[in-house]
KOLNURO-497719 format. One record per residue (C-alpha): x, y, z. Coordinates in steps of 0.5 Angstrom, whole numbers, padded with zeros to 4 digits, always signed. Example, Ala and Ser with C-alpha at 12.3 -4.5 7.8 and 13.67 -1.06 7.14 Angstrom:
BEGIN
+0025-0009+0016 +0027-0002+0014 
END
This chain:
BEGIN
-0034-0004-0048 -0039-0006-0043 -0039-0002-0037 -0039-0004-0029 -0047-0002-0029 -0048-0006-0035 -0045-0012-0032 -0048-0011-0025 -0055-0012-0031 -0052-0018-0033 -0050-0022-0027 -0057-0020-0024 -0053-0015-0018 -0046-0015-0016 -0048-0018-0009 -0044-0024-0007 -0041-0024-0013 -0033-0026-0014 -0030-0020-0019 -0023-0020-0021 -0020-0014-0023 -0013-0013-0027 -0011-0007-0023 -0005-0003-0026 -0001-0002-0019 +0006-0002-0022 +0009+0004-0018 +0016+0006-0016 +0018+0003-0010 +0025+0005-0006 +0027+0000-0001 +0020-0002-0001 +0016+0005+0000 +0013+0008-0005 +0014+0014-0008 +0008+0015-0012 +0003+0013-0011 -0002+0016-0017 -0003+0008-0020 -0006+0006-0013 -0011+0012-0012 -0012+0011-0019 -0015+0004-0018 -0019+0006-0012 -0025+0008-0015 -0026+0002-0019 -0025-0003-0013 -0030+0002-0008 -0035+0001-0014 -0035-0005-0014 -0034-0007-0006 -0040-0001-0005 -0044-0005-0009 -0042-0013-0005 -0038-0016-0009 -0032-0019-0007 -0026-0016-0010 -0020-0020-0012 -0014-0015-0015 -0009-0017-0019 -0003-0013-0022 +0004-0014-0023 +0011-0009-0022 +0017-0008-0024 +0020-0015-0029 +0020-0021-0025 +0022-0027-0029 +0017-0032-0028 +0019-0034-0020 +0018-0030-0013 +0023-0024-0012 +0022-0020-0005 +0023-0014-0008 +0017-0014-0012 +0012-0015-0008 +0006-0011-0009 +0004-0013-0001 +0007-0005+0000 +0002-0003-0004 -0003-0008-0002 -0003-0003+0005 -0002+0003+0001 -0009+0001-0003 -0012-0001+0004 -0010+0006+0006 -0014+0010+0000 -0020+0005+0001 -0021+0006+0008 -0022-0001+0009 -0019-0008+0011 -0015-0011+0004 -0013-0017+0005 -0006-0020+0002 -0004-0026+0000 +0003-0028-0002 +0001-0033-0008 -0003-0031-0014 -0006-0038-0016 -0006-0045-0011 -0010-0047-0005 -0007-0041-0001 -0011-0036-0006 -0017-0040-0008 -0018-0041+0001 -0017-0033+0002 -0022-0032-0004 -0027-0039-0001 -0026-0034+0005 -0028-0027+0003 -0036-0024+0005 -0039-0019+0001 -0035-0012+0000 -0029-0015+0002 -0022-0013-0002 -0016-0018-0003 -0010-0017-0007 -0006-0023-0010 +0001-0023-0010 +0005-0020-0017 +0002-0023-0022 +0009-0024-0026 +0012-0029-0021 +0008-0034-0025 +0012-0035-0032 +0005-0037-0034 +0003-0029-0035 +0007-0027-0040 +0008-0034-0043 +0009-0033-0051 +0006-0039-0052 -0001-0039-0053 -0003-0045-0049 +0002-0043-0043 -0003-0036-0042 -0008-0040-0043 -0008-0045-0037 -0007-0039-0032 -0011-0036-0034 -0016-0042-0033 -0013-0042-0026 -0015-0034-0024 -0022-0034-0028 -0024-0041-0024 -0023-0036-0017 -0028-0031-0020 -0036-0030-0023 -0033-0024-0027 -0027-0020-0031 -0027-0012-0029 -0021-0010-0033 -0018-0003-0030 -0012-0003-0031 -0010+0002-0037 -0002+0001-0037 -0002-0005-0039 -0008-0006-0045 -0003-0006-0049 +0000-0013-0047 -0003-0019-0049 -0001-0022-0042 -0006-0028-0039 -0009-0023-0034 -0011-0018-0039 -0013-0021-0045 -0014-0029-0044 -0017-0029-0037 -0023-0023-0041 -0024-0029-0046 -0026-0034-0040 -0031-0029-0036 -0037-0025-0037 -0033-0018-0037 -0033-0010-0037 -0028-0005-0038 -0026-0001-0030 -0028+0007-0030 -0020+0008-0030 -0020+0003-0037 -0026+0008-0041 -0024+0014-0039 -0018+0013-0041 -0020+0011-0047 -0025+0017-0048 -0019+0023-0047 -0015+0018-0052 -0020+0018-0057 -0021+0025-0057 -0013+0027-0058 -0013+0022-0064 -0020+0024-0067 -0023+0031-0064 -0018+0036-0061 -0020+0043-0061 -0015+0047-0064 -0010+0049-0065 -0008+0042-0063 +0000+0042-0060 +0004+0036-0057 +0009+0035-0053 +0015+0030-0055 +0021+0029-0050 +0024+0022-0046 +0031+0020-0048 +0029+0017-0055 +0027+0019-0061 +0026+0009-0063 +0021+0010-0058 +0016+0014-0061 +0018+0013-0068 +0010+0010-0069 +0007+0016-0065 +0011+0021-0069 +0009+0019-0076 +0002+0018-0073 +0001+0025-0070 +0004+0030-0076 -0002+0028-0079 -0006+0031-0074 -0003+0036-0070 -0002+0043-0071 +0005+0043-0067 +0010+0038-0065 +0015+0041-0059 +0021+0036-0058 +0026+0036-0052 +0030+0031-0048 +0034+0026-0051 +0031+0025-0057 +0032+0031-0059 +0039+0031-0062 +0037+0027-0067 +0033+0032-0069 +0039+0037-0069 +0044+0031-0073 +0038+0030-0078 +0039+0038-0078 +0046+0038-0079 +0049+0041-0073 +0054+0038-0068 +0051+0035-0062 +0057+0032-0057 +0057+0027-0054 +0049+0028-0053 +0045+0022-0054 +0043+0020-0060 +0041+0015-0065 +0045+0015-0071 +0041+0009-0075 +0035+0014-0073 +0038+0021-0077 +0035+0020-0084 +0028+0018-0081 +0028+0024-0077 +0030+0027-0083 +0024+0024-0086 +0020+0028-0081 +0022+0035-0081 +0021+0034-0089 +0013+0031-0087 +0012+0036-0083 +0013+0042-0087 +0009+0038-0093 +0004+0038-0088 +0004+0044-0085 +0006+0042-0078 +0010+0046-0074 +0016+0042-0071 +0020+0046-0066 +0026+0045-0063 +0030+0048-0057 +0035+0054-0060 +0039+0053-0053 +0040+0048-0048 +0044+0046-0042 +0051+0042-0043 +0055+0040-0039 +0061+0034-0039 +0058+0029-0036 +0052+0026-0034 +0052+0027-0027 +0048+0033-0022 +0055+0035-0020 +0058+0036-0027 +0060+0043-0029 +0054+0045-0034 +0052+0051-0039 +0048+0053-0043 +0050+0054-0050 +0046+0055-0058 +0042+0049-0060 +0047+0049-0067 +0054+0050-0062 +0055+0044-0057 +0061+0043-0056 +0064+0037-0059 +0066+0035-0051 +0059+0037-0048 +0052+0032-0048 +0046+0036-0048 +0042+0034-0041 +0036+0040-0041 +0033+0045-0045 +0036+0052-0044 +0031+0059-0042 +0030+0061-0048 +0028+0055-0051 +0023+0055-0044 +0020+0062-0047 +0020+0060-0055 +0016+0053-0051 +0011+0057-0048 +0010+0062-0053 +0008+0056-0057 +0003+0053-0053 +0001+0060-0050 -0007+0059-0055 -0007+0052-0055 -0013+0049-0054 -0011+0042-0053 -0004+0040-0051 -0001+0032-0050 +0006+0032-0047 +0009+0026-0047 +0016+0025-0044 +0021+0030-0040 +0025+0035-0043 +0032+0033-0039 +0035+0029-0035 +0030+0033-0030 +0032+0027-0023 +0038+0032-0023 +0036+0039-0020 +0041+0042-0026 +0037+0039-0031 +0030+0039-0028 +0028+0047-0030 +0026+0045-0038 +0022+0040-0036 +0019+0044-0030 +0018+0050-0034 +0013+0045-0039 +0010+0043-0033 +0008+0050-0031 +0005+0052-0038 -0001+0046-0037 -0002+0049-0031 -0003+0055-0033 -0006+0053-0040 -0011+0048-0036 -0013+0053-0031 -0015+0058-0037 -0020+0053-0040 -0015+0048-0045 -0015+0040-0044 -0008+0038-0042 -0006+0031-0042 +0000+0029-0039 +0002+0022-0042 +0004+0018-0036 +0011+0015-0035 +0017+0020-0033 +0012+0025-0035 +0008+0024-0029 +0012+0023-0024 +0016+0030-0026 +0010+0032-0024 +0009+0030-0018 +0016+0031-0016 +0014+0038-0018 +0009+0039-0012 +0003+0039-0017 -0004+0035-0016 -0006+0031-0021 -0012+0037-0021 -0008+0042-0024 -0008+0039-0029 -0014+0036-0035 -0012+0029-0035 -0006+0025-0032 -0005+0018-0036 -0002+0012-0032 -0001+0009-0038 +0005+0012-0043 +0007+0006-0047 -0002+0004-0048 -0003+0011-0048 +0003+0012-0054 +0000+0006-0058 -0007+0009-0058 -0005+0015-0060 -0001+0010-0066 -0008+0008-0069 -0005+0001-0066 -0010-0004-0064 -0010-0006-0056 -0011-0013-0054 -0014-0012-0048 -0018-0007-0050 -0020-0011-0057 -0023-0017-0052 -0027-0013-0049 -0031-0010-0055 -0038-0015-0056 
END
């Protein structure tokens, strides 16, 4: 993939140049504040690269999932402002993401300037499945632009109009945020130091089916918690309650159990875990054997002793992903698994391992948490891209980028 320097070599200097930049700005917002900002400050040393440098930047992302049409709730002017904040210069908004609005704001950027587009998914033409429907935004978003910087890692698994068809129109490179994502991902799939374990959480175990199959064949340890987990357990014989579970995933699951030891890969599971008898902060809760749960209780967290075997596990790990939270840790009831873990990568951080926590829930625990993306080797903005790599898949925004 070509770098921003390489590109700069191409276009004979940055100055004066139009550089549109795919951004992954799609951040939790509550009543249109931000609750995490770790995707902006993300995307902030790209865009002040290429500012530094004179070109005039043009942001595009999306957030949430608009239908093709404007809704109030979704607009990224809020994190226009919060990116305006981080960089420490003006960033100019504007409320369309292709038409004579856009096209005059760009026509009236000077040299270091920094505007953002609105959410590029309230043009239907972004996520179209149909080729030619893509393929004519994409056409109306490289025509504001000399250049392509694709920073947005989050979304390098989509092939949307913005990510891929808009790299096809431009001369293009991949952003800083972009390349050393993909260097830490590469490393977890083809060179990690040993012993190699992974950290495997999140509600369901059909979201993680591909990394789960890919992983047992390169890891030395896989430790499940959260939703997921009772799968496991059925697939084990046990009673899990009401627990969420994937029935249909059970005999997979089994699979697995029987892979791994094949393997020798060590699957771990919780051996205690907290219940209580309703999904909610104020449910009465208890923490019972793994192979007990009462039949009228659902398993929300992992238990204290499950919190030890866990750490015991990762105590010589030299490379450590964790993806997806141990429980249903938004409920301060349910948040000791998930926090415990978070810890433990602190501490294995600390003491020289490379920790990479896979984005998604996983991320926002840890910053609910008070911990600094620094206490930590990498923190991934893209869980989904991020579980794809990891897959072996090929990536549509990052395949475009490579000639």
């Amino acid at each position: 993939m070509r770098s921003i320097a390489e590109l700069t070599e191409q276009l004979g200097g940055l100055a004066g140049r139009t550089v549109l930049v795919r951004s992954d700005l799609n951040v939790p917002l509550d009543g249109g504040r931000i609750t995490d900002d770790g995707r902006v400050r993300a995307s902030v040393p790209t865009i002040e690269e290429l500012a530094s440098a004179g070109a005039r930047v043009v942001v595009t992302a999306h957030l949430g999932r608009p239908k093709g049409a404007p809704e109030a709730r979704f607009s990224l002017r809020p994190v226009a402002d919060r990116l305006g904040e981080l960089l420490g210069r003006p960033v100019t908004f504007v409320e369309e993401t292709v038409g004579p609005t856009a096209r005059a704001a760009v026509e009236a950027m000077s040299d270091g300037d920094v505007v953002v587009l609105e959410n590029l998914r309230f043009n239907p033409g972004e996520t179209a499945k149909a080729d030619e429907d893509r393929a004519q935004f994409a056409q109306e978003l490289a025509a504001l632009a000399d250049a392509f910087v694709s920073d947005g890692f989050g979304v390098v698994h989509r092939a949307q109009a913005s990510v891929y068809d808009v790299a096809r129109l431009l001369p293009h490179a991949a952003g800083g945020l972009v390349r050393s994502e993909v260097e830490v991902m590469r490393t977890l799939r083809e060179d990690p130091q040993r012993p190699y374990a992974v950290i495997l959480g999140g509600a369901k175990v059909s979201d993680k089916l591909g990394v789960i199959e890919s992983l047992i064949t390169v890891a030395d340890r896989l430790l499940i918690g959260g939703g997921m987990v009772f799968t496991f357990l059925k697939a084990q014989g046990h009673e899990v309650g009401t627990s969420l579970l994937e029935e249909d995933q059970v005999d997979t699951v089994r699979g697995y159990l029987e892979t791994a030891a094949r393997q020798g890969v060590e699957i771990v599971l919780p051996t205690d875990v907290v219940v209580a008898d309703s999904f909610s902060a104020d449910a009465a809760h208890e923490v019972v054997a793994a192979d007990a749960i009462p039949a009228d209780r659902m398993g929300l967290d992992i238990g204290p002793r499950s919190e030890e075997l866990f750490a015991e596990k990762l105590a010589d790990a030299r490379t450590i992903f964790w993806n997806g939270p141990m429980g249903a840790f938004e409920m301060e009831p349910f948040a000791s698994g998930t926090r415990a873990v978070a810890q433990v990568l602190v501490e294995r951080t600390r003491e020289g391992a490379m920790t990479v926590v896979g984005g998604g829930d996983s991320a926002a625990a840890v910053r609910d948490f008070g911990h600094a993306d620094s206490d930590f080797g990498h923190i991934s903005t893209g869980g989904g891209a991020s579980l794809e790599y990891l897959e072996g898949r090929q990536l549509p925004g990052l395949t475009v980028l490579e000639d």
